[in-house]
C-alpha positions as CSV (number, residue, x, y, z in Angstrom):
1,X,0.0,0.0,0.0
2,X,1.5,3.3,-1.0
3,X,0.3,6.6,1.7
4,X,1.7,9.5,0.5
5,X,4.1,11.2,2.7
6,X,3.1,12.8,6.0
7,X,2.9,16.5,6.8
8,X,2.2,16.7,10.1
9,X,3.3,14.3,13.5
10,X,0.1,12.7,14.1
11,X,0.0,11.5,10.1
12,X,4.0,10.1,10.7
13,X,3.2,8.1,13.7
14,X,-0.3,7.2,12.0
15,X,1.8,6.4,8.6
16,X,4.2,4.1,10.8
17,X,1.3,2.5,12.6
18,X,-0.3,1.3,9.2
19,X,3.4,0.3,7.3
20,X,4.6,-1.6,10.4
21,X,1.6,-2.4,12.2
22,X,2.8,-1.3,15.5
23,X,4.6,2.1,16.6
24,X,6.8,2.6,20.1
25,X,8.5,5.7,21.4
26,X,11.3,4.0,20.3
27,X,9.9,4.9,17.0
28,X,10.0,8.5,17.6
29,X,12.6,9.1,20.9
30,X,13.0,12.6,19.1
31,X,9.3,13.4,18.6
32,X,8.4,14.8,22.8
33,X,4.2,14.7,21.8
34,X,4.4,11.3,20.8
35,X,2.1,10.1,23.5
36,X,-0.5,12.6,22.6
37,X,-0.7,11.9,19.2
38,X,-1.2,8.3,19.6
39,X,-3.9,9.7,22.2
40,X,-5.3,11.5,19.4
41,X,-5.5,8.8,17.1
42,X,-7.5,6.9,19.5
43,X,-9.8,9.2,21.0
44,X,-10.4,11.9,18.2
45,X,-10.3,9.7,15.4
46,X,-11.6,6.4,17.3
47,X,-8.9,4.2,16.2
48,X,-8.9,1.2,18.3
49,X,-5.5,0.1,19.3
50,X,-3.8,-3.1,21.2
51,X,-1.3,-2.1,23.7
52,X,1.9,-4.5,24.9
53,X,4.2,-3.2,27.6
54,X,8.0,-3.9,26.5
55,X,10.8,-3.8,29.3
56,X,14.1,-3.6,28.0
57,X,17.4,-1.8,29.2
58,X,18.6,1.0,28.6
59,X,22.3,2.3,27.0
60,X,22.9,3.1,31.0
61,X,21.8,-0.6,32.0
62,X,18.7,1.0,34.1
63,X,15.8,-0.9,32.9
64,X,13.0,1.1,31.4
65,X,9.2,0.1,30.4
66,X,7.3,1.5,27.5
67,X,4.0,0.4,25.2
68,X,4.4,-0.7,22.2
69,X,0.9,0.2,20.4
70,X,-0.4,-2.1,17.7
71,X,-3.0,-2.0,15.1
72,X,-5.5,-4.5,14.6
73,X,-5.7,-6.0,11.1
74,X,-9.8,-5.4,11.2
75,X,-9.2,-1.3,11.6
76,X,-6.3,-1.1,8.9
77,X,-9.1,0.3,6.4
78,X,-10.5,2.5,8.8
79,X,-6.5,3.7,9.6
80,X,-5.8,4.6,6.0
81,X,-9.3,6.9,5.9
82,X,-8.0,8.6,8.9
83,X,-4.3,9.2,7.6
84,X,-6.1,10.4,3.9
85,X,-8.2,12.9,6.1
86,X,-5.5,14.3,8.8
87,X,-2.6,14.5,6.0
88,X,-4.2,17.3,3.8
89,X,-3.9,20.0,6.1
């Protein structure tokens, strides 16, 4: 599936979401809203996402904890109407 190419933060993290299927913060450790636009994406636009917590380590060794959001196959239409809508402005 080809998307064209985002203009805006919540279309990137909405463009990874449909190419990969799942987005992190590890995604995006340079992008500080990242949280709220996956919050957007959920309760503006009503896209159901699955959640998994990932604990991992950090480059200090401290261990760390962060979600790794994933989108259902059954709202991948739904995703792609919502990225064609928020990506024209």
């Amino acid at each position: 599936m080809t998307l064209s190419t985002p203009v805006n933060n919540r279309a990137e993290v909405l463009h990874t979401l449909i190419q990969k299927g799942c987005v992190s913060i590890q995604d995006y450790p340079y992008l500080s809203g990242f949280r709220t636009r996956v919050s957007e994406l959920s309760l503006r636009h009503s896209l159901t996402l699955d959640s998994e917590m990932i604990r991992s380590t950090n480059k200090f060794g401290n261990n760390i904890a962060y979600k790794k959001h994933i989108l259902p196959q059954s709202e991948q239409q739904k995703a792609v109407a919502i990225y064609n809508e928020i990506n024209r402005r």
